[in-house]
C-alpha positions in Angstrom: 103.8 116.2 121.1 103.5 118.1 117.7 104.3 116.2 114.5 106.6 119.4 114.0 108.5 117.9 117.1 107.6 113.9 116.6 109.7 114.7 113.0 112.0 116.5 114.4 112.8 113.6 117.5 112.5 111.3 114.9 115.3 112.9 112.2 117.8 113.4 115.6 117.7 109.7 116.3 115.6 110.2 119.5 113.8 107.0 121.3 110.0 108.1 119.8 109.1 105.1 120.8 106.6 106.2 123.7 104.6 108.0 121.4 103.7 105.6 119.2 100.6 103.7 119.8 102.4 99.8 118.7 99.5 97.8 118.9 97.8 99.4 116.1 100.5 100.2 113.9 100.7 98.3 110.2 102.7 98.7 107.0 100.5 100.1 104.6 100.1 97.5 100.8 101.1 94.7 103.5 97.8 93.6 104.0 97.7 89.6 103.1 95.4 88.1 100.7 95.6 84.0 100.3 95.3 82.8 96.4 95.3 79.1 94.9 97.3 77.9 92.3 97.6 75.1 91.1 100.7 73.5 89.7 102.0 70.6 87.2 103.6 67.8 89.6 106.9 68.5 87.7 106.5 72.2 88.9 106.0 71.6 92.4 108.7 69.1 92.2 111.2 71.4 90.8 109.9 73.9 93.3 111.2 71.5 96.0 114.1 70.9 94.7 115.3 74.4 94.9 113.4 75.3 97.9 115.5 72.7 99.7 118.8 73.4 98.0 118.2 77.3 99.3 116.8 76.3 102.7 113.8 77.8 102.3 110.3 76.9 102.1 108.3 76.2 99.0 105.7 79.2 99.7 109.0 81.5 100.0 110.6 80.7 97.0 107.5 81.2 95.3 107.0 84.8 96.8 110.4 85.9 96.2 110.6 84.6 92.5 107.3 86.3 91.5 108.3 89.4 92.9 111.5 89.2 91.5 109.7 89.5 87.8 107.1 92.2 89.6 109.9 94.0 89.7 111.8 93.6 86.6 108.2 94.4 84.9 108.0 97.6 87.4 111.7 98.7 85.8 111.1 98.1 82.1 108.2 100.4 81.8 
């Protein structure tokens, strides 16, 4: 298949599914990197705290807040 006719599938809602290759496919800037940070007690506490209240875990209150501000930064300039 031509891209001309992978786009056009694609754009008509057609199943393209078949002619992508699944396995290898990733999201690019998704790529995972691990830091450390360490935290006051009272930090990690408080980041329990709300974790729990929202249902979430600590790690994921901790992504979403800093890219909450990533974003605010991104808007301002």
């Amino acid at each position: 298949m031509k891209a001309h006719e992978f786009d056009n599938a694609f754009e008509e809602g057609a199943d393209i599914s078949a002619h992508l290759d699944l396995d290898r496919a990733s999201r690019p800037n998704r790529e995972i990197r691990r830091v450390n940070v360490d935290f006051p007690a009272w930090m990690v506490e408080e980041l329990d705290r709300e974790a729990q209240r929202l249902g979430i875990t600590r790690q994921a209150i901790i992504k979403v807040w800093i890219a909450r501000q990533l974003d605010e930064h991104r808007a301002c300039g």
